[in-house]
C-alpha positions as CSV (number, residue, x, y, z in Angstrom):
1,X,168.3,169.2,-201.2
2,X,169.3,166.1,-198.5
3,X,171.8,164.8,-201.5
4,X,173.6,168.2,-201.5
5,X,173.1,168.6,-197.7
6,X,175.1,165.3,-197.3
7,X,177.8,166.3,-200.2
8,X,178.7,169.3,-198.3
9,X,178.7,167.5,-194.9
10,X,181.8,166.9,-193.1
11,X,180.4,163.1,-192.5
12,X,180.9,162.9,-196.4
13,X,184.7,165.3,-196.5
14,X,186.5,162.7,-196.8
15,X,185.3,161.0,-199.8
16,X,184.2,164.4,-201.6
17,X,187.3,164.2,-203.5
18,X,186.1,160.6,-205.8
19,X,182.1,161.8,-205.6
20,X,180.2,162.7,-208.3
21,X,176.3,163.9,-208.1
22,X,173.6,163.4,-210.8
23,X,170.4,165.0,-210.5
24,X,167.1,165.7,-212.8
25,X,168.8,168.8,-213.5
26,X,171.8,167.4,-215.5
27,X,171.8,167.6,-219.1
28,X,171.3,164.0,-220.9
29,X,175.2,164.3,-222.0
30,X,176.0,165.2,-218.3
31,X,173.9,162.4,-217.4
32,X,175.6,160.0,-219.6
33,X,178.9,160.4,-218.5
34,X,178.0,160.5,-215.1
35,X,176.7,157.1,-215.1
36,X,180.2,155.7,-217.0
37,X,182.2,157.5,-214.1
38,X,180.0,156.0,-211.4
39,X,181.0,152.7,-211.9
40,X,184.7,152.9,-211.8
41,X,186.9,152.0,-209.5
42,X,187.2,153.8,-206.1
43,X,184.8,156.1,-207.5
44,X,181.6,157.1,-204.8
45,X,178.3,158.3,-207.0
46,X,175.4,160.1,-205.2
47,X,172.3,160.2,-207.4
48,X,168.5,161.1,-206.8
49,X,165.8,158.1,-206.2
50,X,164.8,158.8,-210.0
51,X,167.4,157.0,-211.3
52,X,167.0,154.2,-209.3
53,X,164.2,152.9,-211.7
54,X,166.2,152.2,-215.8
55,X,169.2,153.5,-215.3
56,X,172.2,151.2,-216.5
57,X,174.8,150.8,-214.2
58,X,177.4,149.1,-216.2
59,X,180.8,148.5,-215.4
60,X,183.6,147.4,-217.5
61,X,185.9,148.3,-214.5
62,X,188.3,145.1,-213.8
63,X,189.2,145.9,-210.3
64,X,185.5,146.8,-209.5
65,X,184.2,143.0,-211.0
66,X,187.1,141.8,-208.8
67,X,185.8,143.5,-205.9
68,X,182.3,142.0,-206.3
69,X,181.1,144.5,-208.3
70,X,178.8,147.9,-207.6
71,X,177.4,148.7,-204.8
72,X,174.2,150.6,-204.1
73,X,173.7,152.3,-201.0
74,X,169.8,153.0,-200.9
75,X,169.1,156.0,-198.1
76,X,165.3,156.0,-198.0
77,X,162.6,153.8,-197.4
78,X,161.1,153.0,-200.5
79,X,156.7,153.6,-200.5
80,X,156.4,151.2,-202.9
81,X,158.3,147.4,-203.0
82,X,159.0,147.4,-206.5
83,X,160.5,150.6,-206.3
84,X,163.4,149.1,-204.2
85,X,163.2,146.0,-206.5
86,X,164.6,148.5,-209.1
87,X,167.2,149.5,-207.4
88,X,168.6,146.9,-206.0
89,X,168.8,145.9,-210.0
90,X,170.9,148.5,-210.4
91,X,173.7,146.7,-208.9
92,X,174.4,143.6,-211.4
93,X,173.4,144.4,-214.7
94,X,173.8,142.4,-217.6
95,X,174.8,139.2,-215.5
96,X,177.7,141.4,-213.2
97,X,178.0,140.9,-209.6
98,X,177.3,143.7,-207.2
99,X,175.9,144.0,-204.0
100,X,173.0,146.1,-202.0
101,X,172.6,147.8,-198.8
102,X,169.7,149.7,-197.0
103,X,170.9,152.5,-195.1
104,X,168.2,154.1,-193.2
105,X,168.3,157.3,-190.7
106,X,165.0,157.4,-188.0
107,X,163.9,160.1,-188.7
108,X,162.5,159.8,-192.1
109,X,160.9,156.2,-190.9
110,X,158.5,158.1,-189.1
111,X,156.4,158.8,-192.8
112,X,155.9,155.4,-192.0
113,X,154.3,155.8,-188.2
114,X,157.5,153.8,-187.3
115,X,158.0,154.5,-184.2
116,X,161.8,154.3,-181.8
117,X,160.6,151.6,-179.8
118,X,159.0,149.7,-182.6
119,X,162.8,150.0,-183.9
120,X,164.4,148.6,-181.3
121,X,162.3,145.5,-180.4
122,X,162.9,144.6,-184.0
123,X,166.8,145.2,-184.3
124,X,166.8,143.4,-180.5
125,X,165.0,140.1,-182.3
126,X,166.5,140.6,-185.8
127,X,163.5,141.3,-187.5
128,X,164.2,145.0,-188.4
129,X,163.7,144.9,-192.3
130,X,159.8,142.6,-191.9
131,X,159.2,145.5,-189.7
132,X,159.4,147.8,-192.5
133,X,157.9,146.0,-194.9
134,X,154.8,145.5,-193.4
135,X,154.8,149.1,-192.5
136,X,155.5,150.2,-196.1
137,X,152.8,147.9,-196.5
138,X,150.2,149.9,-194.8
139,X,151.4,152.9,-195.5
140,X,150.8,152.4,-199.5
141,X,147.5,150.7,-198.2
142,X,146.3,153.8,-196.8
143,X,147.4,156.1,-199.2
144,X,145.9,153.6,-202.1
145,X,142.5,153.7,-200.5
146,X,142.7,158.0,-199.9
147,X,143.8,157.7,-203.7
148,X,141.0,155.5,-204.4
149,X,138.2,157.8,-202.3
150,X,140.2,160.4,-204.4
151,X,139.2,159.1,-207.6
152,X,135.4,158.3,-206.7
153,X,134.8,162.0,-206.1
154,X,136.9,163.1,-209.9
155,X,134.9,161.0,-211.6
156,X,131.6,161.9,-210.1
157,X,132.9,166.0,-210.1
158,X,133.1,164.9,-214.1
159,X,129.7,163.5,-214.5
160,X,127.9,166.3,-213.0
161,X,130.0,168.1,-215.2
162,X,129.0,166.4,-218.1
163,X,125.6,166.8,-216.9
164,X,125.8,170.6,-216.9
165,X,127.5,170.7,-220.2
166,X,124.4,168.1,-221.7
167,X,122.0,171.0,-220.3
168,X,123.8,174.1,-221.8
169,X,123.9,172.3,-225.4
170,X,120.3,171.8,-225.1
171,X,119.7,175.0,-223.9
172,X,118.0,173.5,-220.5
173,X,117.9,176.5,-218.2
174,X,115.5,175.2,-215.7
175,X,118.5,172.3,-215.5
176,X,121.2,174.5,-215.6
177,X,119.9,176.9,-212.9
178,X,119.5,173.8,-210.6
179,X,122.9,172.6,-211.4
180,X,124.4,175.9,-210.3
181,X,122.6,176.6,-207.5
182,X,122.9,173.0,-206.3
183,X,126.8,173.3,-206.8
184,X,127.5,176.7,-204.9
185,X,125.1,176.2,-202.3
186,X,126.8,178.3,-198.6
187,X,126.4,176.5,-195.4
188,X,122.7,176.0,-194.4
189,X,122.3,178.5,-191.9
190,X,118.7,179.3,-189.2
191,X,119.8,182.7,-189.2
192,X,119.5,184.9,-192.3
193,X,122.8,187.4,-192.8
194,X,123.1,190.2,-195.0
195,X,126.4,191.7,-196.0
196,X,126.6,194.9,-196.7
């Protein structure tokens, strides 16, 4: 939605004409020949973060190896570094040149709890990009250990699971009837309530 949002901006009018746009949706043929366009000379390709991770960029484009090669423009903070390891790969494959740039608007930063003044005292001292690292940092910190808490309660939810299945196969009533009532237990109320 942002991709297409920008390609019908007026900030992007003027290159519209020498832009082509890959998405998911693309057919693998589509895909194909989008990728062999993308890398040609004077040519502007805006593509989705999926294929920032094994998508070859190869081009065979004299004037563009002359001109140092592709360049990617990434527009989003990646959560992960190896993420934006990847694509800054995209730029010299197979031993080509190419450069890399990290284009980032505030707004989507503040996924990160980065905040405007946090911004400017780093551009004012030059360390804007350790800034983001060590936010992207503890922002996949955080969302490893919720993953992690995550993960704990599946495989416990599967054990009593098993445990309930282990009881039906041996017929276990007594067990089963403890499991379920156990498992859909209301909120422990003084009062008693009848609905009617």
């Amino acid at each position: 939605k942002q991709l297409m949002e920008f390609y019908e901006s007026s900030d992007f009018l003027a290159m519209k004409e020498n832009a082509i746009i890959m998405t998911e949706e693309n057919t693998h043929a589509e895909k194909e020949s989008l990728i062999k366009r993308a890398t040609g000379s004077g040519q502007v390709g805006l593509f989705t973060r999926s294929f920032g991770r094994g998508t070859d960029f190869v081009s065979r484009d004299e004037t563009v190896a002359a001109n140092g090669g592709i360049h990617v423009i990434q527009t989003f903070l990646s959560e992960e570094l190896s993420e934006e390891v990847q694509i800054k790969g995209r730029t010299g494959r197979q031993g080509s040149s190419g450069s890399y740039s990290l284009v980032l608007c505030e707004k989507s930063l503040e996924k990160f709890l980065i905040i405007k003044t946090e911004i400017d005292n780093a551009r004012s001292v030059g360390n804007f990009y350790p800034l983001l690292h060590a936010k992207r940092t503890e922002f996949f910190k955080s969302q490893y250990a919720e993953s992690k808490k995550y993960v704990e309660y599946a495989a416990n939810e599967h054990k009593l699971g098993e445990e309930l299945i282990a009881a039906l196969k041996k017929n276990n009533v007594n067990a089963v009837k403890k499991m379920l009532c156990d498992r859909n237990k209301g909120t422990e109320l003084e009062d008693l309530s009848r609905t009617i």
